[in-house]
PQR file with spaces between the fields and no chain letter, atoms N, CA, C, O and H, PARSE charges and radii, in Angstrom:
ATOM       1  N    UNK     1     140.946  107.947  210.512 -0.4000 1.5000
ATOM       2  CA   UNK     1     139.671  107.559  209.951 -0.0000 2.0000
ATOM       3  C    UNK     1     138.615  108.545  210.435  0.5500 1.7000
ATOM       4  O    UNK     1     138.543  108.866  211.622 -0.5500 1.4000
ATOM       5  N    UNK     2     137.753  109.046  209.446 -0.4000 1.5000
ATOM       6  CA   UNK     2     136.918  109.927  209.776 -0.0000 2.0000
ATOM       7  C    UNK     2     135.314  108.981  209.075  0.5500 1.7000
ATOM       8  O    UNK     2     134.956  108.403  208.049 -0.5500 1.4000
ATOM       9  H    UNK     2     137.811  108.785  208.482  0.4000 1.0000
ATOM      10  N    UNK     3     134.720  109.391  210.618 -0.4000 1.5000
ATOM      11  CA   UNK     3     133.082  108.542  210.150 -0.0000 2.0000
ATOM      12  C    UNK     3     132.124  109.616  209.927  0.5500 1.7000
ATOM      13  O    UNK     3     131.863  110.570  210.661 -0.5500 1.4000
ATOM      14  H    UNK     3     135.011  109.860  211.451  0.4000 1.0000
ATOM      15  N    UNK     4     131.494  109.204  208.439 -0.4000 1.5000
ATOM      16  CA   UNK     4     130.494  109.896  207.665 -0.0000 2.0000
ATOM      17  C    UNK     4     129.378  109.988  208.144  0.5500 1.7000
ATOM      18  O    UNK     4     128.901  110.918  208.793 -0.5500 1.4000
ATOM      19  H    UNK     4     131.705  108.430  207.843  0.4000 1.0000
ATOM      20  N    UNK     5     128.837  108.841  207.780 -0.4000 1.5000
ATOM      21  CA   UNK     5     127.400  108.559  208.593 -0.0000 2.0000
ATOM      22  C    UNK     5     127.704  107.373  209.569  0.5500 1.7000
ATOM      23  O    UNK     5     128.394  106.366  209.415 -0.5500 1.4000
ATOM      24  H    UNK     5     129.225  108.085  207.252  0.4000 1.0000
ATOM      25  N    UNK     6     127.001  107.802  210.568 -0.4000 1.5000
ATOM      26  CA   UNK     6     127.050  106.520  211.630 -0.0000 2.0000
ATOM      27  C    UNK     6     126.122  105.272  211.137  0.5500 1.7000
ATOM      28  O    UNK     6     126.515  104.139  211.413 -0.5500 1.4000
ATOM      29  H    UNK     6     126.440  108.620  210.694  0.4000 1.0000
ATOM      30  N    UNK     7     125.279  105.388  210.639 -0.4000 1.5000
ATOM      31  CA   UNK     7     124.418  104.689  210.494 -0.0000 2.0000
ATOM      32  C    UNK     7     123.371  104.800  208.962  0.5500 1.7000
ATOM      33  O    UNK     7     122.302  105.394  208.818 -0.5500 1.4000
ATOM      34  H    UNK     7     124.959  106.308  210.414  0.4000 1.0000
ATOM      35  N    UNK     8     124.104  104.050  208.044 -0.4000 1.5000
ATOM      36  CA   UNK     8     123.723  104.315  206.775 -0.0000 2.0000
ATOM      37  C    UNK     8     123.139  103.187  206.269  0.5500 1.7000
ATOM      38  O    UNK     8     123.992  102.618  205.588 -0.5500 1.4000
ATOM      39  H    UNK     8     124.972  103.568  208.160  0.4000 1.0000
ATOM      40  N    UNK     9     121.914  102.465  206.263 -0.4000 1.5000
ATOM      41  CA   UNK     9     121.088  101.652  206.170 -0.0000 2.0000
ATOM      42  C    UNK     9     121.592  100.306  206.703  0.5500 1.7000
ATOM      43  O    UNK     9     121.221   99.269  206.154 -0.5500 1.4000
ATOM      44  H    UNK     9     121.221  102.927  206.816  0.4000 1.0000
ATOM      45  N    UNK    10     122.513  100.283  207.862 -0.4000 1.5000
ATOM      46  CA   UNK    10     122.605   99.756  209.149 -0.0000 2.0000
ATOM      47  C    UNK    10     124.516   99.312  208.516  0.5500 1.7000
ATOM      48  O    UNK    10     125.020   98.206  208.707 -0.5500 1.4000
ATOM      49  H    UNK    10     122.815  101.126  208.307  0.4000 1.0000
ATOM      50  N    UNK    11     124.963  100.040  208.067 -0.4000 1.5000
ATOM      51  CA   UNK    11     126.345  100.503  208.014 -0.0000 2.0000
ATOM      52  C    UNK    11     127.362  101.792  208.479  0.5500 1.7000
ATOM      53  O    UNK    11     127.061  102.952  208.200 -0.5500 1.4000
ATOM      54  H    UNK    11     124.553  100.938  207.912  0.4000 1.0000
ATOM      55  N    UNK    12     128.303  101.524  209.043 -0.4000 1.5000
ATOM      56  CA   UNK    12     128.809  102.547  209.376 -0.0000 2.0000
ATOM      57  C    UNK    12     129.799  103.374  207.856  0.5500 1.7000
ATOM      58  O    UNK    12     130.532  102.539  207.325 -0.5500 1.4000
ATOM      59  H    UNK    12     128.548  100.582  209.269  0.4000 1.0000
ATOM      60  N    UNK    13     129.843  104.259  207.439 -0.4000 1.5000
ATOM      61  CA   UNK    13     129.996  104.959  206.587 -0.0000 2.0000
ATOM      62  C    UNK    13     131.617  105.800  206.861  0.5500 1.7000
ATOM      63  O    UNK    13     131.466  106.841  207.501 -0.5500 1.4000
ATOM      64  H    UNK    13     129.248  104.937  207.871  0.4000 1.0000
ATOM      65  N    UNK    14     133.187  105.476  206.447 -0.4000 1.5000
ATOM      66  CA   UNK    14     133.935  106.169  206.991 -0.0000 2.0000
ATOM      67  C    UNK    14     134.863  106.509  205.498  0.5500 1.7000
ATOM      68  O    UNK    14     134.774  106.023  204.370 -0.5500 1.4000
ATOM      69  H    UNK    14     133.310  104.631  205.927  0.4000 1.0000
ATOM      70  N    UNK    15     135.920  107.745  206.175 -0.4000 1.5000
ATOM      71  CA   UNK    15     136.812  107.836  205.446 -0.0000 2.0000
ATOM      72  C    UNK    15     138.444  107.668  205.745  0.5500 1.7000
ATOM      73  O    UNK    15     138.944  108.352  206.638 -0.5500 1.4000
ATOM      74  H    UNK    15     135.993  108.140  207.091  0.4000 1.0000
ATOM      75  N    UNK    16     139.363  106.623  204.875 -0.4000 1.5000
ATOM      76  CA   UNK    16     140.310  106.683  205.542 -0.0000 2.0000
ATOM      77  C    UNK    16     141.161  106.547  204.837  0.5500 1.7000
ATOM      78  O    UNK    16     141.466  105.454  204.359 -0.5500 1.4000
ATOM      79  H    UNK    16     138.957  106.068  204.150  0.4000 1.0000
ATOM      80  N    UNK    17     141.970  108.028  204.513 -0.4000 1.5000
ATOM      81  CA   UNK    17     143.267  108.138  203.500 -0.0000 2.0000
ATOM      82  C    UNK    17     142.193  108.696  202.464  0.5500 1.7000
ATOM      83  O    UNK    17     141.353  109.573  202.664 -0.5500 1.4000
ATOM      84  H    UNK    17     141.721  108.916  204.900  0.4000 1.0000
ATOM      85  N    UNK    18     142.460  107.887  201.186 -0.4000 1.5000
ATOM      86  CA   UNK    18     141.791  107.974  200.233 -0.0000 2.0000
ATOM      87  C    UNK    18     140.504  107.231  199.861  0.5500 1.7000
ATOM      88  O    UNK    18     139.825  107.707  198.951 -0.5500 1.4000
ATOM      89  H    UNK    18     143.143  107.174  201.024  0.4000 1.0000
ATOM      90  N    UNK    19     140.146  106.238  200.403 -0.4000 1.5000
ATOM      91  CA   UNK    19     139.005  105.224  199.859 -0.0000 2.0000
ATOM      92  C    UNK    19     137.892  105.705  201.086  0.5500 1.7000
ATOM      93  O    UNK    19     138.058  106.401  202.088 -0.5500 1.4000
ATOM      94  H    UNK    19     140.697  105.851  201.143  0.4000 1.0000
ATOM      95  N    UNK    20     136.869  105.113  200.617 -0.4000 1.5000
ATOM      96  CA   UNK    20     135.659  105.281  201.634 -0.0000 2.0000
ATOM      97  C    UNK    20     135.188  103.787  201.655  0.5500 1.7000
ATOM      98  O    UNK    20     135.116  102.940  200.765 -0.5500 1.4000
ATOM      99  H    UNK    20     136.735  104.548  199.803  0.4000 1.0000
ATOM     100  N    UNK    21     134.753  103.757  203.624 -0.4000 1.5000
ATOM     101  CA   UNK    21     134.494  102.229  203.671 -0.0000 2.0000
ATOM     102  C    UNK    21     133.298  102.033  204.221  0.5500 1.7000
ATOM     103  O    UNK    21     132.894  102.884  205.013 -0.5500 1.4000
ATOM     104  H    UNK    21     134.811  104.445  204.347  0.4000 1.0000
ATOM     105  N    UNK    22     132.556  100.984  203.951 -0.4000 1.5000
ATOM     106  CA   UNK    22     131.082  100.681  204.685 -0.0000 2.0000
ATOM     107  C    UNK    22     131.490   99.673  205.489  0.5500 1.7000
ATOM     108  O    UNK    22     132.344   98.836  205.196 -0.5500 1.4000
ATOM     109  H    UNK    22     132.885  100.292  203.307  0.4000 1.0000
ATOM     110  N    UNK    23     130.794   99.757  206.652 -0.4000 1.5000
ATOM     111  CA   UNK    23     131.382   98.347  207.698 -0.0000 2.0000
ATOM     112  C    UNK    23     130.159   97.978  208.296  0.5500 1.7000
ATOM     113  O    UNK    23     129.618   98.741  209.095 -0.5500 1.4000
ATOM     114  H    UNK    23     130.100  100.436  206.890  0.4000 1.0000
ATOM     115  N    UNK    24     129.554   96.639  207.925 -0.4000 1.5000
ATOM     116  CA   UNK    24     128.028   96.576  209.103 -0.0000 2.0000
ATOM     117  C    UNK    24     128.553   95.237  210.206  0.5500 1.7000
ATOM     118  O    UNK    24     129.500   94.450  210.170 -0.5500 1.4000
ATOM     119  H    UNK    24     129.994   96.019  207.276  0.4000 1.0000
ATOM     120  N    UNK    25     127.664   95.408  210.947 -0.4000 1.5000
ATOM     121  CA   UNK    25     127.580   94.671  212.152 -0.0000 2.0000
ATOM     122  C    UNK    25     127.751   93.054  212.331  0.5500 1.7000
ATOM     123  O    UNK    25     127.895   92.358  213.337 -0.5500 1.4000
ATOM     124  H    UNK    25     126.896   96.047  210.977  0.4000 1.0000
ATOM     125  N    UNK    26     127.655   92.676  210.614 -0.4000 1.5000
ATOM     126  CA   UNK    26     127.944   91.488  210.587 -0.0000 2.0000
ATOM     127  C    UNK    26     129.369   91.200  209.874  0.5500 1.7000
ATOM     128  O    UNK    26     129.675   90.070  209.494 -0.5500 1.4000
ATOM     129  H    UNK    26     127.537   93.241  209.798  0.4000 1.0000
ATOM     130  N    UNK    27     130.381   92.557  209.700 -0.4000 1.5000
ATOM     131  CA   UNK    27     131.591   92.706  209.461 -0.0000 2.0000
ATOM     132  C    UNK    27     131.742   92.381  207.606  0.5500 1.7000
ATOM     133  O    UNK    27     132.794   92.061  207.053 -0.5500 1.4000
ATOM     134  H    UNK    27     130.132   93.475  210.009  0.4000 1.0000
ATOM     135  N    UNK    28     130.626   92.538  207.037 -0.4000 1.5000
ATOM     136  CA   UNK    28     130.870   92.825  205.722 -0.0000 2.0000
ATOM     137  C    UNK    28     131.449   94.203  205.501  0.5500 1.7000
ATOM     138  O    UNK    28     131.223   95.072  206.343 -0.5500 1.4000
ATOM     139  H    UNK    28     129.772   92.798  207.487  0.4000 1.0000
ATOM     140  N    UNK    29     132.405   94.553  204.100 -0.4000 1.5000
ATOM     141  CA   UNK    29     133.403   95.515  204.038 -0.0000 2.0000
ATOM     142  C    UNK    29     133.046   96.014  202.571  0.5500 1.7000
ATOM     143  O    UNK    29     133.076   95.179  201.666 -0.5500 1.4000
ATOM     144  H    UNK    29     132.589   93.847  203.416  0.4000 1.0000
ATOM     145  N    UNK    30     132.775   97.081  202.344 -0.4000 1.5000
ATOM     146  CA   UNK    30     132.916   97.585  200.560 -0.0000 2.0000
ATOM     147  C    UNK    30     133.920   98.915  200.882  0.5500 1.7000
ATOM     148  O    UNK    30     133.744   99.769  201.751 -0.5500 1.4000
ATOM     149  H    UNK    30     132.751   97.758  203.079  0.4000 1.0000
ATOM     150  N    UNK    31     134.897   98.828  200.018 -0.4000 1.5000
ATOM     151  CA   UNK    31     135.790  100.253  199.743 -0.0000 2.0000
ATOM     152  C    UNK    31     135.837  100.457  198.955  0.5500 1.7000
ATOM     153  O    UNK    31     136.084   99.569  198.139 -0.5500 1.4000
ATOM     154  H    UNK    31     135.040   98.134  199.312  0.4000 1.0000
ATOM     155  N    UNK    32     135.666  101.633  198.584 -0.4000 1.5000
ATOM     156  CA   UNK    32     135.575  102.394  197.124 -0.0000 2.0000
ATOM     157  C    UNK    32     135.754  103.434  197.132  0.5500 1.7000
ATOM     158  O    UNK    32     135.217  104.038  198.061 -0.5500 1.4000
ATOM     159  H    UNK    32     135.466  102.354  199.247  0.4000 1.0000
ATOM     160  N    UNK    33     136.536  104.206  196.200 -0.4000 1.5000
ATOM     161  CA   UNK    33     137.485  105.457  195.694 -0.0000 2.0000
ATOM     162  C    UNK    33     136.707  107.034  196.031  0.5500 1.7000
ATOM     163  O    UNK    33     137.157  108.128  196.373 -0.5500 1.4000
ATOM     164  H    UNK    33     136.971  103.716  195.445  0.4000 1.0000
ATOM     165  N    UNK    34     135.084  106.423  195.691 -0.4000 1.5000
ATOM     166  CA   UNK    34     134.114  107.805  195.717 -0.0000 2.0000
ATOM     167  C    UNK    34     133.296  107.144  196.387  0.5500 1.7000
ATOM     168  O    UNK    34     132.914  105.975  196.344 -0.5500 1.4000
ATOM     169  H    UNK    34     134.719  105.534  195.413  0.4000 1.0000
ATOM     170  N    UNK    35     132.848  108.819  197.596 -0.4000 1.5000
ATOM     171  CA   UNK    35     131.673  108.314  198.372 -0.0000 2.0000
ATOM     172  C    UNK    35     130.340  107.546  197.721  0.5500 1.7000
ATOM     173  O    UNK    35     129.725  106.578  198.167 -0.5500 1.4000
ATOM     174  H    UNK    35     133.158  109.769  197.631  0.4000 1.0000
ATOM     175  N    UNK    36     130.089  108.413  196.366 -0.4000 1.5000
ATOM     176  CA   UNK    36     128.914  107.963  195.793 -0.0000 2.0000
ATOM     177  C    UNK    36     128.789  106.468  195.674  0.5500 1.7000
ATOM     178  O    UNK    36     127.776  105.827  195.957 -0.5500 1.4000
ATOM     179  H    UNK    36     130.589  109.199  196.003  0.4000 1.0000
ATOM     180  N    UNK    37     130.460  105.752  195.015 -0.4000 1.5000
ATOM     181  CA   UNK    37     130.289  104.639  195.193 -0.0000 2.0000
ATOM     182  C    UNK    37     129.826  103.355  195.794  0.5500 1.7000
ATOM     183  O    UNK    37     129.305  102.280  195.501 -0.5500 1.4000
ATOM     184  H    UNK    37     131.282  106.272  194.785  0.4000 1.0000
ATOM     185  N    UNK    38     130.466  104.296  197.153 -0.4000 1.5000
ATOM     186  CA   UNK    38     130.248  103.119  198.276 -0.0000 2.0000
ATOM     187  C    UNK    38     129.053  103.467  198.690  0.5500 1.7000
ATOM     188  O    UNK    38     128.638  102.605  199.465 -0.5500 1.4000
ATOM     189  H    UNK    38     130.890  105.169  197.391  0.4000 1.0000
ATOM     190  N    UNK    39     127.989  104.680  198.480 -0.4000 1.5000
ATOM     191  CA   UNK    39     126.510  104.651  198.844 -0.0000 2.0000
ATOM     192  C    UNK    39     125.600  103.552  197.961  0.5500 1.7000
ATOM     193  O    UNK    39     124.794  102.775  198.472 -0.5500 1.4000
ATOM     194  H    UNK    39     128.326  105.380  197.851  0.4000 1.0000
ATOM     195  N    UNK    40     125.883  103.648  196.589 -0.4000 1.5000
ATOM     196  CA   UNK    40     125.362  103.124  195.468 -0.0000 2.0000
ATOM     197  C    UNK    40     125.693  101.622  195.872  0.5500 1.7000
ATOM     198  O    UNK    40     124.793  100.845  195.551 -0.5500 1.4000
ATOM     199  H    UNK    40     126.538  104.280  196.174  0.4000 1.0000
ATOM     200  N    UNK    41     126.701  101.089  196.456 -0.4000 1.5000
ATOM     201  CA   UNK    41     127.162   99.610  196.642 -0.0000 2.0000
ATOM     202  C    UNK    41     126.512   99.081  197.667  0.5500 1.7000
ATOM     203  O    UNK    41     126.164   97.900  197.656 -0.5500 1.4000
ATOM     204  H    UNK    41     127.431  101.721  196.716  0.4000 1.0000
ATOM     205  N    UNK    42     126.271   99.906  198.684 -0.4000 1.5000
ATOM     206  CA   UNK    42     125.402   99.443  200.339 -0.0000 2.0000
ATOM     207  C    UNK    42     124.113  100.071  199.463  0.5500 1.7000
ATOM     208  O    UNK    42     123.193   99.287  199.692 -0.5500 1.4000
ATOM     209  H    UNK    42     126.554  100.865  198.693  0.4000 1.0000
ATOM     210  N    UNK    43     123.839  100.660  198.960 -0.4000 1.5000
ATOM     211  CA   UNK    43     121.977  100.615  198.689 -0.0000 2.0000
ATOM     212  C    UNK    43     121.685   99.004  197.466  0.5500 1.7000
ATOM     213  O    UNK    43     120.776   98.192  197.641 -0.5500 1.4000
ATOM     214  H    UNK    43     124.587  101.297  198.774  0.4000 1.0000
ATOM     215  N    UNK    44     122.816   98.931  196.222 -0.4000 1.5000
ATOM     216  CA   UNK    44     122.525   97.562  196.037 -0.0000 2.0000
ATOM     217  C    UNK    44     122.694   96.278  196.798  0.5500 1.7000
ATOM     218  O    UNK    44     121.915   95.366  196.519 -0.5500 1.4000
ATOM     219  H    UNK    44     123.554   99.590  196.081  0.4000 1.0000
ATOM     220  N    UNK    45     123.762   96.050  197.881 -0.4000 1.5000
ATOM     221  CA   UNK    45     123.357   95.157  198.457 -0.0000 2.0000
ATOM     222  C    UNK    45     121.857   95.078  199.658  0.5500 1.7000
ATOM     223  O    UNK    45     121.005   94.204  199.820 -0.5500 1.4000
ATOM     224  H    UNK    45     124.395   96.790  198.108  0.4000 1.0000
ATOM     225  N    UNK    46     121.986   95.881  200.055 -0.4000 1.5000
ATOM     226  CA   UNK    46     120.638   96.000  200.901 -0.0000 2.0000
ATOM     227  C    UNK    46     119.492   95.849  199.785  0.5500 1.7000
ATOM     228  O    UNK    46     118.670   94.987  200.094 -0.5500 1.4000
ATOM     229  H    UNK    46     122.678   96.591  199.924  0.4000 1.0000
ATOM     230  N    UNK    47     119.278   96.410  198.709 -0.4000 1.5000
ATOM     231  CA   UNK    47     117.791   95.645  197.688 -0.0000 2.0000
ATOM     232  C    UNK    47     117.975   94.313  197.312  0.5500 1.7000
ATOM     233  O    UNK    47     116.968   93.615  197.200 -0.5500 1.4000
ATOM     234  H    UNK    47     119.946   97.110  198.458  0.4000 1.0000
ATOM     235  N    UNK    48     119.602   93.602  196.992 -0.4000 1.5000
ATOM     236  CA   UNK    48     119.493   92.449  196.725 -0.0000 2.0000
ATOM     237  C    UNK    48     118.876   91.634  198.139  0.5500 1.7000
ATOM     238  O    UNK    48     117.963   90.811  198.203 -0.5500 1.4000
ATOM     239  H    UNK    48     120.421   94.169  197.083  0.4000 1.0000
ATOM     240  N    UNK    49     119.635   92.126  199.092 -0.4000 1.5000
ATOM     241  CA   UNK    49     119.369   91.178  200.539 -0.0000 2.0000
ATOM     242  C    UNK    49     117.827   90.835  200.782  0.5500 1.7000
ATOM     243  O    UNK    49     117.368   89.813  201.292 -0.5500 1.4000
ATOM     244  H    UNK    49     120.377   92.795  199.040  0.4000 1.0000
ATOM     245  N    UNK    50     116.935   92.295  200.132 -0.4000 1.5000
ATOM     246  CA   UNK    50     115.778   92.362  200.804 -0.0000 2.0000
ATOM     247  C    UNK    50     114.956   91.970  199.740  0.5500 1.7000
ATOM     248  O    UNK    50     113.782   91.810  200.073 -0.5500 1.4000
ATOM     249  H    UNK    50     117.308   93.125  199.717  0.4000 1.0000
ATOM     250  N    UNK    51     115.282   91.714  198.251 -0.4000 1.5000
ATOM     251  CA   UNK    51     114.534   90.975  197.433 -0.0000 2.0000
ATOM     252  C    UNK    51     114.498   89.613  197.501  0.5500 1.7000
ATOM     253  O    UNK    51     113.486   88.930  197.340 -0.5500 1.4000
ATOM     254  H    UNK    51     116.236   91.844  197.980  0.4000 1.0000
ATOM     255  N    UNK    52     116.219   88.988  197.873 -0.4000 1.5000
ATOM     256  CA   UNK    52     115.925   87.325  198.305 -0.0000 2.0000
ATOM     257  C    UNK    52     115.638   87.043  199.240  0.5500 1.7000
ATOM     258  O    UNK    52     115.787   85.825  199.329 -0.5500 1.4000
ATOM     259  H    UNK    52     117.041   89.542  198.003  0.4000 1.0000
ATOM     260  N    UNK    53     115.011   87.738  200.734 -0.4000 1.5000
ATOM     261  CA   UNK    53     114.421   87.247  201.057 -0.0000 2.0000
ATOM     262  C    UNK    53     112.781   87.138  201.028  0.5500 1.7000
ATOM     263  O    UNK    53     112.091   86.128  201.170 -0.5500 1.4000
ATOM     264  H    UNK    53     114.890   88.728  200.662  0.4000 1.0000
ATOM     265  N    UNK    54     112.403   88.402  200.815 -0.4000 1.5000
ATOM     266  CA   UNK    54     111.127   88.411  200.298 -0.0000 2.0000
ATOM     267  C    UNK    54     110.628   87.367  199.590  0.5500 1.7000
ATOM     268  O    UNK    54     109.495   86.899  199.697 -0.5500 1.4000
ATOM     269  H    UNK    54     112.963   89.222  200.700  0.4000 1.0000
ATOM     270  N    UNK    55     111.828   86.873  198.584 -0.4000 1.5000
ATOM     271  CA   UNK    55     110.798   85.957  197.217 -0.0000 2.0000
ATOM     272  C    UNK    55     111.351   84.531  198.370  0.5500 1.7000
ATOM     273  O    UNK    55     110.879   83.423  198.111 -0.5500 1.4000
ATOM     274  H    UNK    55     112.749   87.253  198.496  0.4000 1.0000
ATOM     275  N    UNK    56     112.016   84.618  199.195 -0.4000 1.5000
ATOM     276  CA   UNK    56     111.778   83.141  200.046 -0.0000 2.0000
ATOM     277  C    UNK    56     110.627   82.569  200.979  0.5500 1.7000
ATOM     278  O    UNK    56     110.149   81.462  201.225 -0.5500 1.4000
ATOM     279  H    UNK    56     112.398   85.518  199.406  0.4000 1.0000
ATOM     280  N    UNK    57     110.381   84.155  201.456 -0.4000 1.5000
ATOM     281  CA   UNK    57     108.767   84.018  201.923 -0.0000 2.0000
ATOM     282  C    UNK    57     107.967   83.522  200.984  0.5500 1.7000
ATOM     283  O    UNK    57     107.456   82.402  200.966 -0.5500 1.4000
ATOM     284  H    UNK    57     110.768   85.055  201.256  0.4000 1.0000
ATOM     285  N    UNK    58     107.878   84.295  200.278 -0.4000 1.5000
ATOM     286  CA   UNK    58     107.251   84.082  199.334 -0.0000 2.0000
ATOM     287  C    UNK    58     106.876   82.652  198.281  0.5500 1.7000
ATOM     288  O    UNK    58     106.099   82.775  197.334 -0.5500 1.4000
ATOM     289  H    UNK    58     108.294   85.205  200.293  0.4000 1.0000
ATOM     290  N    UNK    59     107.341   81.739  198.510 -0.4000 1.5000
ATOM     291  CA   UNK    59     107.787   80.285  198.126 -0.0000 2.0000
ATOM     292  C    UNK    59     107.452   79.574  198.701  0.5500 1.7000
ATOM     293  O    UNK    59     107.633   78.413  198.334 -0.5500 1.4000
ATOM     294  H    UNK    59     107.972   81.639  199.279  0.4000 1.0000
ATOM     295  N    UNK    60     106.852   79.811  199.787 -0.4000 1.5000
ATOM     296  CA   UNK    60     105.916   78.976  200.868 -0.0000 2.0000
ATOM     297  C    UNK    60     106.549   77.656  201.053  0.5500 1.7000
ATOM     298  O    UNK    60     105.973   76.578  201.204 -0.5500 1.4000
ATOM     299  H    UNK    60     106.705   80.754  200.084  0.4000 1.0000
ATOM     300  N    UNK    61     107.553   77.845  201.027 -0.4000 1.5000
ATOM     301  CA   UNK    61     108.875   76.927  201.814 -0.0000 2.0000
ATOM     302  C    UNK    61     108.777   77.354  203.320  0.5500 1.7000
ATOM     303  O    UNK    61     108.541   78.479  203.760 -0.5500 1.4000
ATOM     304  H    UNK    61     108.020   78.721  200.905  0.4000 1.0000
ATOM     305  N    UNK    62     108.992   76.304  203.939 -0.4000 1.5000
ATOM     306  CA   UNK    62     108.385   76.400  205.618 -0.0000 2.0000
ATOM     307  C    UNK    62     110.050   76.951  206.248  0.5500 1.7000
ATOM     308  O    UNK    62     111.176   76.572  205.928 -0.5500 1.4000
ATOM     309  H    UNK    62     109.185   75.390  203.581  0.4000 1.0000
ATOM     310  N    UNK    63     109.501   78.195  207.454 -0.4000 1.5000
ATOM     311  CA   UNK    63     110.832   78.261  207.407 -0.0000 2.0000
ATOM     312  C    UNK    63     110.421   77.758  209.308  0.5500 1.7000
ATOM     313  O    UNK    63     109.498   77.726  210.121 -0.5500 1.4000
ATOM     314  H    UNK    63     108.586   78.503  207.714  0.4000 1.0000
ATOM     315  N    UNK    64     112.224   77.381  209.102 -0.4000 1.5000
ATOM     316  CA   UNK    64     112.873   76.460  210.486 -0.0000 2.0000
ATOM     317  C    UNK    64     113.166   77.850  211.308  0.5500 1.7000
ATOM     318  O    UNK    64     113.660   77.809  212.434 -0.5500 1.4000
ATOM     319  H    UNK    64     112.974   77.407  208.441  0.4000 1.0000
C-alpha cells in the first residue's frame, strides 16, 4: 500500500494493487478504480456532511 495524500480533507488517501482508497478517522472507506474518483467521492461526501449540518443549525432546533 502506497499513501497519496496523508491528509485529504481529513482522509487518508492510498494506493493498493489496483483501486485507490480513502480511509478517515471515523473508519469510513470509498475505493475506486481512478484516483480522480475517489477525490471526487471524499469532496462529495464532505459537501453533503457540511450542507446537513449547516441547514440543522440552521432550523433552530435546540441542539443537546
Amino acid at each position: 500500500m502506497r499513501t497519496i495524500y496523508e491528509n485529504y480533507r481529513g482522509f487518508k488517501i492510498s494506493k493498493q494493487e489496483s483501486t485507490y482508497n480513502a480511509i478517515s478517522s471515523d473508519h469510513i472507506i470509498f475505493s475506486r478504480w481512478q484516483l480522480s474518483q475517489v477525490l471526487d467521492t471524499v469532496d462529495n461526501y464532505v459537501e453533503f456532511t457540511d450542507n446537513n449540518s449547516s441547514s440543522n443549525e440552521e432550523s433552530g432546533m435546540p441542539q443537546n
